[in-house]
C-alpha positions in Angstrom: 195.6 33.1 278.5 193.2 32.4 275.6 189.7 33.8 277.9 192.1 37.0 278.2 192.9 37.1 274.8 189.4 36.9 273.9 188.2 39.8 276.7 190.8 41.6 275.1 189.7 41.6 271.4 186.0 42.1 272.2 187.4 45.6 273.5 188.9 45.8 270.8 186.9 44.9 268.2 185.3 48.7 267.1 189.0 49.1 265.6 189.8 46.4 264.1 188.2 48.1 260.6 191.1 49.7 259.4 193.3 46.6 259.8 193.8 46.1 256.1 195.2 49.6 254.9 195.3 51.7 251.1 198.6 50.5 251.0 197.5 46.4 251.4 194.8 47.3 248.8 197.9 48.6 246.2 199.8 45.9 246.9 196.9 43.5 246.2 196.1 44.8 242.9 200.0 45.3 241.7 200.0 41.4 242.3 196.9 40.4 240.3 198.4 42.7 237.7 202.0 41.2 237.2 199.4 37.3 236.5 197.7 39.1 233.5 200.1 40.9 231.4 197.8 40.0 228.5 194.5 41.4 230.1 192.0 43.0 232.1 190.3 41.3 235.0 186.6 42.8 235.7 185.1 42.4 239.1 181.7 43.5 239.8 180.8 44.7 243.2 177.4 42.7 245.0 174.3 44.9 244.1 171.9 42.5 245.8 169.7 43.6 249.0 167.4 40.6 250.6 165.3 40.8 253.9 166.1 37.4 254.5 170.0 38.3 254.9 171.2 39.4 258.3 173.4 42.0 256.3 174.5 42.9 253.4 177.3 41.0 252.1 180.0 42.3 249.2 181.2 39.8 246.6 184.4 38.4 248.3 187.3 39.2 245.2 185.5 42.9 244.7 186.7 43.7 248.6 189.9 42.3 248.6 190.8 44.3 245.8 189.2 47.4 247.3 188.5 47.5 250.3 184.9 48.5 249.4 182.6 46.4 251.9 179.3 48.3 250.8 179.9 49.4 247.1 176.7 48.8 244.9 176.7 49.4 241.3 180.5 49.3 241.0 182.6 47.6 238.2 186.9 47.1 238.4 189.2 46.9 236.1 192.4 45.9 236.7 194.7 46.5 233.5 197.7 44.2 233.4 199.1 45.4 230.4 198.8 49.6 231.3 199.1 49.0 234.6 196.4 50.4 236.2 193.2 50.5 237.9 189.5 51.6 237.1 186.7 51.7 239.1 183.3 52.3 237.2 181.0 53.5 239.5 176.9 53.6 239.2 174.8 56.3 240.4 172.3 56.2 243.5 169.1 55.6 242.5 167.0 58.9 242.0 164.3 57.2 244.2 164.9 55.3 246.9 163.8 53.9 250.2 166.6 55.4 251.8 169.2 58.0 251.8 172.3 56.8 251.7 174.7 58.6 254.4 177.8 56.5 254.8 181.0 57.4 253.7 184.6 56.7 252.6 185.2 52.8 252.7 181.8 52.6 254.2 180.2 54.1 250.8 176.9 52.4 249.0 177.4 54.5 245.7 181.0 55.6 245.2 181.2 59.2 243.8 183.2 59.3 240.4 186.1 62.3 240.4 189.4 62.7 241.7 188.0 62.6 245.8 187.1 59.1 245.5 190.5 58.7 243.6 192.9 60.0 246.2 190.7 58.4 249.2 190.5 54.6 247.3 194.0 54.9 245.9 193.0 54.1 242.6 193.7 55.8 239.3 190.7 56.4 237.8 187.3 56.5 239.3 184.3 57.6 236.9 180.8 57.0 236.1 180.0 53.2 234.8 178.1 54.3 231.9 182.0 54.9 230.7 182.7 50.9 230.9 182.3 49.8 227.5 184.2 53.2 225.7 187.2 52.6 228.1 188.0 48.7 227.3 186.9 49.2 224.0 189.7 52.1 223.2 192.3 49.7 225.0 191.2 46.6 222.7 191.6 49.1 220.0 195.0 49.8 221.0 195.8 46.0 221.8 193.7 43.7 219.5 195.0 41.0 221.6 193.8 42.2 225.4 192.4 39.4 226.8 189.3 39.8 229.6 189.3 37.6 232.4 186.2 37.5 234.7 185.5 35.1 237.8 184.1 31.5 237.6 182.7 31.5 240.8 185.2 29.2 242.9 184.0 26.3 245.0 180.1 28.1 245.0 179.9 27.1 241.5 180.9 23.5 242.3 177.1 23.9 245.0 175.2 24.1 242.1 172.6 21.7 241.4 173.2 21.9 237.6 172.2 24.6 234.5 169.4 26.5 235.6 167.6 27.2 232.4 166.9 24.8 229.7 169.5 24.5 227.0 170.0 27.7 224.6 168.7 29.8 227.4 170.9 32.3 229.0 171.9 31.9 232.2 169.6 34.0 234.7 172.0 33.0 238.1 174.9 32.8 239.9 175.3 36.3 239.3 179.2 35.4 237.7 177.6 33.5 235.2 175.4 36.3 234.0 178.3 39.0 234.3 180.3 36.3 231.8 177.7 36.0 229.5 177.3 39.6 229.5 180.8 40.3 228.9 180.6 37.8 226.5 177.7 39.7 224.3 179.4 43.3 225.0 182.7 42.2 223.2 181.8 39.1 221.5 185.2 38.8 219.5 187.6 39.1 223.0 189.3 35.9 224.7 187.7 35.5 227.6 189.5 33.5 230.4 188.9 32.4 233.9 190.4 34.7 236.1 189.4 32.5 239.4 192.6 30.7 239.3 194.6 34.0 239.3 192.7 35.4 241.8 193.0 32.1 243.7 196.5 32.1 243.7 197.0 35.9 244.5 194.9 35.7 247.4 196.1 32.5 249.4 199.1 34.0 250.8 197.8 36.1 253.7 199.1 39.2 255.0 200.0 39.6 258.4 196.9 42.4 258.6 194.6 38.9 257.4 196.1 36.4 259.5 195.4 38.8 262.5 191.7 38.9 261.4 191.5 35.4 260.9 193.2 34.9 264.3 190.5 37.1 265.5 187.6 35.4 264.0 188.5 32.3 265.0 188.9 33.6 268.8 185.3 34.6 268.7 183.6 31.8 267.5 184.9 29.8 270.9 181.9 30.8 272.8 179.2 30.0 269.8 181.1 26.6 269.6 180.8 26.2 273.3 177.0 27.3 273.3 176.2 24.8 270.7 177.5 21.3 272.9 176.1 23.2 275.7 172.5 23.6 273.8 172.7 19.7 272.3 170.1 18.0 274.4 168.0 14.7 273.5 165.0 15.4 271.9 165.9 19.2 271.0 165.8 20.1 267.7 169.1 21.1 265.3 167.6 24.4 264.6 167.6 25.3 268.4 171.3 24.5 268.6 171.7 26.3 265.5 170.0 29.7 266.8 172.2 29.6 270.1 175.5 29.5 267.9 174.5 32.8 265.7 173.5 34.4 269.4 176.3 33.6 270.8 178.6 34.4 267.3 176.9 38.0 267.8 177.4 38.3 271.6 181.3 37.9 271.3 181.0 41.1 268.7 180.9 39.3 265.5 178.5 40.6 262.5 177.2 37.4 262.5 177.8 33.5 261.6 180.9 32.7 258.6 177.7 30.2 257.4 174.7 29.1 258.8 175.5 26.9 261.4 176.3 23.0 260.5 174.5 21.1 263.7 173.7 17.5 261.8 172.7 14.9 264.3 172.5 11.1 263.4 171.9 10.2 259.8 171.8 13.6 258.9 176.0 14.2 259.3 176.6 11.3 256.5 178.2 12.0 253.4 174.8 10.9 251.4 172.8 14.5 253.1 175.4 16.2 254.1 174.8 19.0 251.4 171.3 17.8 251.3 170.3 20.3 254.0 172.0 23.6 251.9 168.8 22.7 249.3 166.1 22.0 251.9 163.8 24.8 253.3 163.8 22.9 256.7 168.0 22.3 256.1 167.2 18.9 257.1 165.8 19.4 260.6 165.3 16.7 263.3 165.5 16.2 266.6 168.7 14.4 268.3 168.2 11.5 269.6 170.6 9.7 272.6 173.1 7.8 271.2 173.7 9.9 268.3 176.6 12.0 267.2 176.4 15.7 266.6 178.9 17.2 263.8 179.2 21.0 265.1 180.9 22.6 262.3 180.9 26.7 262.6 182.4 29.9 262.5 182.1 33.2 263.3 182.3 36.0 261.0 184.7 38.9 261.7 185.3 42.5 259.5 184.4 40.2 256.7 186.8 37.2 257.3 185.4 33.9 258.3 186.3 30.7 261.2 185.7 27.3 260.4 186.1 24.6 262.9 184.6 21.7 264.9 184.4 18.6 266.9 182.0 15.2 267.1 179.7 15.7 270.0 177.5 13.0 271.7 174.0 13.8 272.5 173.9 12.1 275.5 177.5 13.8 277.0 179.2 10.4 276.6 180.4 8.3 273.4 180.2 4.5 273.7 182.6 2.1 273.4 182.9 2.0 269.6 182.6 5.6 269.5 185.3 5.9 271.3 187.5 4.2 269.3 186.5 5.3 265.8 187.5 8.6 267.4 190.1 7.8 268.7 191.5 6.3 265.2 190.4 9.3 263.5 192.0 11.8 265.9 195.5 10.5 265.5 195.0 10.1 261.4 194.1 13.4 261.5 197.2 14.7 263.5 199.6 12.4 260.9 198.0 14.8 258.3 198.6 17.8 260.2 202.0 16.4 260.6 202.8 16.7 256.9 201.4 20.5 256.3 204.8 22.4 255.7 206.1 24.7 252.4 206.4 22.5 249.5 204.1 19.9 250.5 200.2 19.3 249.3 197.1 18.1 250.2 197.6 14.9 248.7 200.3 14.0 251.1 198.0 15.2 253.9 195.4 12.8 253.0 197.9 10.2 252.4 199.0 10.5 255.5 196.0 10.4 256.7 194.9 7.3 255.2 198.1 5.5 255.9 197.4 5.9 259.7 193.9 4.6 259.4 195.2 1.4 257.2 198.1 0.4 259.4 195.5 0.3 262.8 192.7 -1.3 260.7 194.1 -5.1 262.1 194.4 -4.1 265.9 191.0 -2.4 265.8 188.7 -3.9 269.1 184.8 -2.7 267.5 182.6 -3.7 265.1 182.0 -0.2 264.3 185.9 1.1 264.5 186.6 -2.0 262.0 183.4 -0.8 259.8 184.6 2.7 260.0 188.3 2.2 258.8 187.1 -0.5 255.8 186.2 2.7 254.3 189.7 4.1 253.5 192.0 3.1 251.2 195.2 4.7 249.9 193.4 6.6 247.1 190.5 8.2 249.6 190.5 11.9 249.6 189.3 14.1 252.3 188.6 17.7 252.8 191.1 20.3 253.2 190.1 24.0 252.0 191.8 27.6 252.1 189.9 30.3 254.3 189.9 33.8 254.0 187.0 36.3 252.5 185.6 33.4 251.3 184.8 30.5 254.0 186.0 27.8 251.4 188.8 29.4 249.1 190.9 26.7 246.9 193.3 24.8 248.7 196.6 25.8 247.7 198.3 23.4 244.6 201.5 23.6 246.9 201.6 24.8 250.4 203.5 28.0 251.2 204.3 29.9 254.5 200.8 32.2 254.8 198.4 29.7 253.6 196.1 29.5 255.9 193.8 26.5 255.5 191.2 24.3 257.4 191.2 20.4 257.9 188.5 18.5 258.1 188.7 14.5 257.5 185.4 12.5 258.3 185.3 8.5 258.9 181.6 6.9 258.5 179.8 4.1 259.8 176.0 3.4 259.9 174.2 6.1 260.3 177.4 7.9 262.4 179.6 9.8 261.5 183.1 11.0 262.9 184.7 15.0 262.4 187.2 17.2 263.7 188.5 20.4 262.1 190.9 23.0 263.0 192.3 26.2 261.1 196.3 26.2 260.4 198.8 28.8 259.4 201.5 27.3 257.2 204.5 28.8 258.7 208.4 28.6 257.6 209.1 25.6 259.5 205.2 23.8 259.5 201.5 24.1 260.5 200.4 26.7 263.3 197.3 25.8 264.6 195.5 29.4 264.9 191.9 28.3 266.0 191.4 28.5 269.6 192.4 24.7 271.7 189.7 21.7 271.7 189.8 18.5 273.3 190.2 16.4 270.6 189.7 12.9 273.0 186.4 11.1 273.9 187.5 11.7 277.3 188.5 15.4 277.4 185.3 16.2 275.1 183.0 14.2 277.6 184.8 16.1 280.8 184.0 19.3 279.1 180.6 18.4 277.8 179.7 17.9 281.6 181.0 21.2 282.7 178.9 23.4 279.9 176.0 21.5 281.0 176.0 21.9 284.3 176.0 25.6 283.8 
């Protein structure tokens, strides 16, 4: 049923662009105004064009709130307080290296005037040069308007730390530059943090999103597949790496949700984990037999992302402790999943978690099962994250039905280390799991392992 499902959509997949409707848009913007009474959120579209990207790629809160996946040189405004909508748009540059011909929601340079009103659903659209008159006049008419302007969500928790000396402004991420600048334009306004608000309007999916999401994650099964099939001894992570964003493009994807997370042996810890997202080579090596494999990966669909994965062994087979460090970890996992429901949090999850892995700790057989479960304790947290636009969105404070979220919990030991992840819908009544079936079991993921190969 799933392989059919999956013919099905890749048929389908030319049409799947107008998904999200005008209407959604509204909708999306009408919430985000009733959080901000008191101000004006500004959103600035991506602008930036690299030959090293395999496509252009819009600033995630910008979209949702549009709908424009292409937009350079574009600014919102939402207005709480007057209850509407501007969009200050940039002109094309007089020279260029190309002539821009797309059009509609497909637009690189939206047109100011009433067209691009009536086609975007928005109340005003005009040039950007008129940015600083228009909020100006409504801080003149409201002394008190507050501006709100994104922090950069968990990206901002990737960086490596200020990057320029002290007293220097800030020349990236790009939202720390757009504060600072709305900061000098208006240097008396409040400025707040919108991500929160625009956290919190944005986890509850529509049933247009959860469709896409359902969608993205269906695709990604071959890429997943191609990468346990690829894992060999002696090949190198960036092999299996390339055969995933192949395969994520062969299913009619744009493209991977992020580059691939093949980390063999050491590599797959929690001490280089992140290591590779800072290293030119992103921590390259060849497997080696015996090791473990964390495939982590998803497949990126009409601009939402998958996110899921499974512990593969190098060799096609785990070994005895293997085996039951997996096994421990595959049903603390499920007592976490257990617990995903409206009302509850991610603190239960992980408590629930834990509590599984503590109460087997004495009957464990393995040196490395017992090594592996000395780790947790009732305070350990694990990783739990919202999906969407953005491949890591906040997880929600408490769950509600249309969350949709990834789980990910890790146990360590030497230089191995243990994953599993799935995507879940929280529904009325619990957790939908909406990413495509996995063996979760040493034996199932060994039976499986040998069938890929032997293609």
């Amino acid at each position: 049923m799933r392989t059919l499902r999956l013919l099905l959509l890749l048929c389908l997949v030319p049409a799947l662009a107008g998904a999200v409707d005008e209407a959604e848009f509204a909708r999306r913007r009408r919430a985000l105004m009733e959080q901000i009474p008191d101000g004006i959120v500004l959103l600035r579209s991506s602008s930036a064009m690299t030959w090293e990207a395999s496509s252009f790629r819009q600033d995630p809160a910008f979209y949702y709130f549009t709908g424009l996946a292409n937009a350079h040189q574009a600014i919102l405004a939402i207005d709480g307080g007057a209850k509407e909508t501007w969009l200050f748009a940039g002109p094309a540059p007089e020279s260029t290296l190309f002539v821009p011909d797309l059009r509609g929601l497909e637009s690189i340079f939206v047109a100011p005037g009433a067209e691009s009103e009536h086609a975007l659903g928005l109340e005003h659209v005009v040039p950007w040069d008129e940015l600083t008159g228009v909020v100006g006049s409504r801080r003149t008419q409201d002394g008190k308007v507050a501006l709100y302007v994104d922090s950069g969500g968990f990206a901002s928790a990737l960086s490596l730390g200020g990057n320029t000396p002290k007293g220097v402004p800030p020349v990236e991420p790009s939202w720390a530059v757009w504060r600072k600048v709305v900061h000098d334009l208006w240097p008396d306004a409040e400025i707040k943090d919108a991500t929160p608000i625009l956290d919190s309007v944005r986890a509850v999916k529509s049933p247009a999103e959860i469709a896409l999401l359902k969608n993205a994650a269906d695709v990604t099964l071959p890429a997943f597949w191609s990468a346990v099939a690829a894992i060999r001894t002696g090949r190198r992570q960036r092999a299996v790496e390339a055969a995933v964003v192949s395969a994520c493009v062969e299913a009619g994807a744009e493209g991977p949700s992020f580059w691939p997370w093949i980390r063999s042996g050491p590599s797959a810890g929690p001490a280089s984990l992140f290591e590779a997202l800072a290293d030119y080579h992103n921590l390259d090596r060849a497997m080696m037999g015996g090791e473990l494999v964390r495939v982590d990966l998803g497949c990126e669909l009409r601009l939402y992302k998958a996110d899921y994965g499974r512990t593969i062994p190098v060799s096609g087979r785990f070994d005895e402790g293997q085996r039951e460090v997996l096994e421990l970890l595959v049903g603390a996992y499920r007592a976490g999943v257990a617990q995903m429901r409206p009302g509850a949090n991610q603190a239960g999850v992980f408590r629930a978690t834990a509590a599984c892995v503590i109460e087997r700790r004495g009957r464990l057989k393995t040196p490395l099962a017992r090594e592996a479960a000395a780790t947790v304790d009732e305070r350990t947290a694990f990783f739990l994250h919202g999906i969407g636009l953005d491949l890591i969105e906040a997880s929600p404070p408490v769950f509600r039905a249309g969350n949709v979220i990834c789980y990910e919990p890790r146990l360590t030991a030497r230089d191995q280390s243990f994953f599993v992840e799935d995507t879940f819908l929280i529904t009325a009544s619990g957790a939908e799991r909406i990413s495509p079936e996995l063996p979760y079991t040493a034996e199932g993921l060994e039976k499986e392992i040998a069938r890929r190969r032997r293609k």
